[in-house]
C-alpha positions in Angstrom: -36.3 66.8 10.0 -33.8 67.8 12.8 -36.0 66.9 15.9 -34.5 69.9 17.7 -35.5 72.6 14.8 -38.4 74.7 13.8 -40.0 74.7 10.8 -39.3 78.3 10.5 -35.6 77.4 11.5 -35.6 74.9 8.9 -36.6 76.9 6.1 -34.1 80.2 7.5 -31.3 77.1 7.0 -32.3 76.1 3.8 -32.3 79.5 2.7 -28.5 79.7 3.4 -27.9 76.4 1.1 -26.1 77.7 -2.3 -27.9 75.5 -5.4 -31.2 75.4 -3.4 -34.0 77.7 -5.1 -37.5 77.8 -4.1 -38.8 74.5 -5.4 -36.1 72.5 -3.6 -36.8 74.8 -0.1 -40.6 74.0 -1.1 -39.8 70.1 -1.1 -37.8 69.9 1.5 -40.4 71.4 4.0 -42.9 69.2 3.0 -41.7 66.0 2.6 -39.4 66.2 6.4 -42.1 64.6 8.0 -41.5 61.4 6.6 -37.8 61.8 5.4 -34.6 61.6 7.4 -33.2 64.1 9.5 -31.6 67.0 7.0 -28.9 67.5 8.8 -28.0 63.9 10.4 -28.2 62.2 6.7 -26.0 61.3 4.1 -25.8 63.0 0.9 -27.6 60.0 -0.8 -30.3 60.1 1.8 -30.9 63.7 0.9 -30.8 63.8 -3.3 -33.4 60.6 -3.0 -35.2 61.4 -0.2 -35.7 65.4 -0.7 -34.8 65.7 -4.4 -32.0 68.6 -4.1 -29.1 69.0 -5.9 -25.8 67.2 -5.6 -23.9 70.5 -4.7 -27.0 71.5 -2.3 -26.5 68.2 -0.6 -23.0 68.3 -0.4 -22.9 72.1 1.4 -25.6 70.9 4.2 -23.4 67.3 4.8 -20.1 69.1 5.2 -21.5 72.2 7.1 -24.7 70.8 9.3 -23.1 71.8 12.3 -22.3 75.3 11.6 -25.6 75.5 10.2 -27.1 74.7 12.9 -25.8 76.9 15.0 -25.9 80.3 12.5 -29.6 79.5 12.0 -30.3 79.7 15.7 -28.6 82.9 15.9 -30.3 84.1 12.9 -34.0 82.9 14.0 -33.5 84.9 17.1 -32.2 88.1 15.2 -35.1 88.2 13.1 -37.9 87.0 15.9 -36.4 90.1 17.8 -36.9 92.1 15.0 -40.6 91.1 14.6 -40.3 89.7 11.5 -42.4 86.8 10.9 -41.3 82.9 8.6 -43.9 81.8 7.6 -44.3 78.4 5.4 -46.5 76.5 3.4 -46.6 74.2 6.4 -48.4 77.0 8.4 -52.1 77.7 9.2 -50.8 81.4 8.5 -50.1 80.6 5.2 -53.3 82.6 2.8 -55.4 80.4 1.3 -55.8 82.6 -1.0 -52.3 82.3 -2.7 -52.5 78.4 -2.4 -55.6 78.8 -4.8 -53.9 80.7 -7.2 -50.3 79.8 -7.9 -48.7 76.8 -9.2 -45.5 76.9 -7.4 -46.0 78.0 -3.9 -43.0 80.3 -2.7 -42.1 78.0 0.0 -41.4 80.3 2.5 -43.1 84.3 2.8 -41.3 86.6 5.6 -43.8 89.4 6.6 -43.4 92.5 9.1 -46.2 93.9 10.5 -49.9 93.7 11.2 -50.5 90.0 10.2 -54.5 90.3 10.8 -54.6 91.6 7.3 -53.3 88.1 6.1 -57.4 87.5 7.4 -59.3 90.2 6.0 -61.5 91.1 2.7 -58.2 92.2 0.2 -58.2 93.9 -3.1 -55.6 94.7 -5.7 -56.0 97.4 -8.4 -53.0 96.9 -11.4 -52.0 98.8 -14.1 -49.2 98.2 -16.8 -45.8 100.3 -15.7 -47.6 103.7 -17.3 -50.4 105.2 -16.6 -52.7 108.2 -17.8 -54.0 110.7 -15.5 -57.8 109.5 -16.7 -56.1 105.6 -15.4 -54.7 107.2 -12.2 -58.1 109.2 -11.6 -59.8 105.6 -11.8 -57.9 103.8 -9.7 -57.6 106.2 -7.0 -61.8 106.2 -7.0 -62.1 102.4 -7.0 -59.7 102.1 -4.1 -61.2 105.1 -2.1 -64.7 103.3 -2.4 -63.3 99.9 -1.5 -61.4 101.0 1.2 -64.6 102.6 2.6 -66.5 99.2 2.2 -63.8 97.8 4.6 -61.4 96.2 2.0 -57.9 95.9 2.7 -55.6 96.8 -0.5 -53.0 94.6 -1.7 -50.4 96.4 -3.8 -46.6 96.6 -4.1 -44.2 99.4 -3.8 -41.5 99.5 -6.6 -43.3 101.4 -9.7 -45.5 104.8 -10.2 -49.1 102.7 -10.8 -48.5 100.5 -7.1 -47.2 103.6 -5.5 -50.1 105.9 -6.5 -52.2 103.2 -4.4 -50.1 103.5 -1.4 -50.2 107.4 -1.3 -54.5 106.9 -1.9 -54.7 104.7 1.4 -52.1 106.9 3.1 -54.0 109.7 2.6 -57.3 107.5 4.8 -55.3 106.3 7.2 -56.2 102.8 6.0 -54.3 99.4 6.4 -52.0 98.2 3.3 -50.6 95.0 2.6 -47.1 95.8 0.9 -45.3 92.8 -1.5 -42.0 93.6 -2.0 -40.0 93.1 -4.8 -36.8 92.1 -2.6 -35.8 91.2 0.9 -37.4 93.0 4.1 -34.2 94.1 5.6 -33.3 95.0 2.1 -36.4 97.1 1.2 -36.1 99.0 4.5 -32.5 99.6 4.3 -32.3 97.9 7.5 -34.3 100.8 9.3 -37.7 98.8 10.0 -39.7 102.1 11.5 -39.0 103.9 8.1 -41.7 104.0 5.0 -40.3 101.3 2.6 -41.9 103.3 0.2 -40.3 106.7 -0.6 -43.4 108.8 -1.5 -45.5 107.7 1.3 -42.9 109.3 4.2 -44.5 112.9 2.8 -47.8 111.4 4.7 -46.6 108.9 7.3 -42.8 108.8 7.7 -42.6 106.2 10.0 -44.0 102.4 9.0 -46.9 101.3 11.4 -46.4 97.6 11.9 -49.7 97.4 13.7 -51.4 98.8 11.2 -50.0 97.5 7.8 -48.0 94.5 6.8 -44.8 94.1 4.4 -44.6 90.4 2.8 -42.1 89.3 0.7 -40.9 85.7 -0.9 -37.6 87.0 -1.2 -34.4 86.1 1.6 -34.1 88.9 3.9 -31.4 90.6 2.6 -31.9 89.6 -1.2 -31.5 93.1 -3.8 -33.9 93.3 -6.4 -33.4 91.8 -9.4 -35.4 91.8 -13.0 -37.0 88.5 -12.2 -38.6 89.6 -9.3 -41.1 91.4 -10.6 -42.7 89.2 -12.2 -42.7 87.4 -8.7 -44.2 90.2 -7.2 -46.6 90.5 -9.5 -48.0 87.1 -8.9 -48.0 87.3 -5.5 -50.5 91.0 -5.5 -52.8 88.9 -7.5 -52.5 86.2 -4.9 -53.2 87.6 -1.9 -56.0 89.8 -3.3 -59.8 88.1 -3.2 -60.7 90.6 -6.3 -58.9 91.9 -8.6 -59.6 95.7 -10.8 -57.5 96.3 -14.0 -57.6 100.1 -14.3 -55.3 100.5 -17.5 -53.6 97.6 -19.1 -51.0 97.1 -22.2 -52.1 95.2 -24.8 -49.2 92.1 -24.8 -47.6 93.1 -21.7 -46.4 91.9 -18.3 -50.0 92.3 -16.7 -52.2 91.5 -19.6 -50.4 87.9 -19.3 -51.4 88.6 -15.6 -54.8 88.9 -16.2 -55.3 85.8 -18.3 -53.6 83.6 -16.2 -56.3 85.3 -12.9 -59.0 84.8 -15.2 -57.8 80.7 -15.9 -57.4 80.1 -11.8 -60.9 82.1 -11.5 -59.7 84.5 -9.3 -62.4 87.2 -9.4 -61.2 90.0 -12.0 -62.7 92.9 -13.3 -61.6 95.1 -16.1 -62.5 98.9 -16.5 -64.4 100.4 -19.5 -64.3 104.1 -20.0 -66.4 103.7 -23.6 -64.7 104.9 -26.3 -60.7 104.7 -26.7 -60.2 101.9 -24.4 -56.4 100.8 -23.4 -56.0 98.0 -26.1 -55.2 95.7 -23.3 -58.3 96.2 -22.1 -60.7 95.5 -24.9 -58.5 91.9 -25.6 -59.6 91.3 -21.9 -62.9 91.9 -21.9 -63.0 90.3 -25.6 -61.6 86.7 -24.3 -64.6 86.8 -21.3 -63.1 89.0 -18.8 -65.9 90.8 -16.8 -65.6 94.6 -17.6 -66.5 97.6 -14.9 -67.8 100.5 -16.3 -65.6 103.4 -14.7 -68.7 105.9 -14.9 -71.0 103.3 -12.6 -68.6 101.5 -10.6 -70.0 101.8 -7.0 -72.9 100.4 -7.9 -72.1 97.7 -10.1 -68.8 97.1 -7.2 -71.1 96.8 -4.5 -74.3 95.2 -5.4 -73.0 92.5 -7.9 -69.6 91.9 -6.6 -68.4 92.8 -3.7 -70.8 92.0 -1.7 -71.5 88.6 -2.5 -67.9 87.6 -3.3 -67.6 88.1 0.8 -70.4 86.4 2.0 -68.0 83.8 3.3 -63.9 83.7 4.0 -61.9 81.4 2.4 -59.0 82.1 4.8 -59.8 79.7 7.4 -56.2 79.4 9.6 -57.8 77.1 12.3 -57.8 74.4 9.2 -54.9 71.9 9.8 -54.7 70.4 6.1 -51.5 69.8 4.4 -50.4 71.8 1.6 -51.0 71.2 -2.1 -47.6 69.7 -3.5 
């Protein structure tokens, strides 16, 4: 590693390398403490040593000092800005998402209160529609979560993620926002203004010391299909539990649900009796644990909730290494 970087510079730089996606960033950062300096080596030194590309290698050879020098200026741009690098070498990095995904995003830029990154976090998903009976659910669940102190953990691009914004906008309660594309891109470039259209009828102007805005995603980096996905993967990261409301049967978030229930994240799926989403019923027929809609604050607080808290996972005064 360049003696005279950051790890947070470092990973800005590498974001800049054409040919270098996320699981070359992700090596890079964790193997520089015992490889060569990234941009002092030679191109050899870099495909053995940090397993990138040959074109990769090539563009950080022929333009390290340029690099250098950009990635200063940009690391103070977006320090000035208040938006945060953080990487999977950092304590700030949520335990959480370590436990849950295979392939770490190397790198998560956040804006914003990043206390919630510490707090008790819940997600409530839905598949892209959802009924009014689905919408009435979720909004319930989330007001009674959010008054047991739970911080909710949503993102900001679809109706079902937006209808939980507008619920804890409407209490005046913290949000963690994952974005679907780049910070500066999500916010147009204007970081006092709602990222999320339908919430300015209730707050116009973001509260960074209230809520938070994390994305895996380069700064500037438009949405594309694939992202979702990414986005996706990262709510049910960064949330402790987990409530299905309304799910499709085959779809996007019923895949979701199977992989949470495989890495034991806690999940719950709702049961309204008779004419269940099909989704649903495949959940709760493979061993998902269901939540009966009609009793949920009871059955929320005294079997779950409760319990599931009784110690925090995300401990950021740990010094361990990453998981490769």
């Amino acid at each position: 590693m360049s003696t005279d970087m950051t790890v947070a510079e470092l990973a800005l730089l590498l974001s800049r390398v054409p040919g270098l996606g996320p699981r070359g960033v992700y090596k890079t950062l964790t193997r520089t403490d015992s490889g060569p300096d990234v941009l002092a080596c030679a191109v050899e030194d870099l495909r053995k040593c940090y397993g990138v590309s040959q074109s990769a290698a090539e563009f950080i050879c022929e333009n390290a000092p340029a690099l250098r020098e950009e990635t200063r200026e940009l690391a103070e741009k977006v320090a000035g800005l208040g938006i945060h690098v953080i990487t999977v070498r950092d304590n700030l990095y949520p335990a959480s998402l370590k436990a849950y995904q295979f392939h770490l995003p190397p790198v998560i830029y956040a804006y914003g209160n990043l206390n919630l990154l510490q707090e008790r976090r819940f997600a409530i998903i839905n598949s892209a529609t959802i009924t009014e009976r689905g919408s009435a659910a979720a909004r319930d669940i989330a007001n009674l979560l959010i008054d047991e102190g739970l911080t909710l953990v949503t993102g900001h691009n679809n109706q079902p993620y937006q209808l939980m914004v507008l619920t804890a906008k409407k209490r005046g309660a913290p949000i963690v926002i994952v974005l679907d594309r780049g910070i500066i891109s999500a916010f147009h470039g204007l970081l006092d203004w709602q990222p999320v259209t339908m919430a300015r009828i209730w707050d116009p102007q973001f509260d960074p010391e209230r809520d938070l805005v994390v994305s895996q995603f380069r700064l500037g980096d438009h949405w594309i299909g694939a992202n979702s996905r990414l986005r996706d993967r990262m709510v049910f990261g960064l949330a402790d539990v987990v409530i299905a409301c309304e799910v499709r049967s085959g779809g996007v978030m019923e895949k979701e649900c199977l992989f949470a229930r495989e890495r034991g994240r806690e999940l719950l799926i709702c049961s309204y009796g008779e004419d269940d989403p099909a989704g649903n019923r495949a959940l709760r027929q493979v061993g998902c644990q269901p939540l009966n809609v009609s009793d949920a604050k009871s059955q929320l607080i005294s079997l779950y909730i409760a319990p599931l808290f009784e110690g925090r996972t995300d401990d950021i005064s740990d010094d361990g290494e990453p998981d490769d």
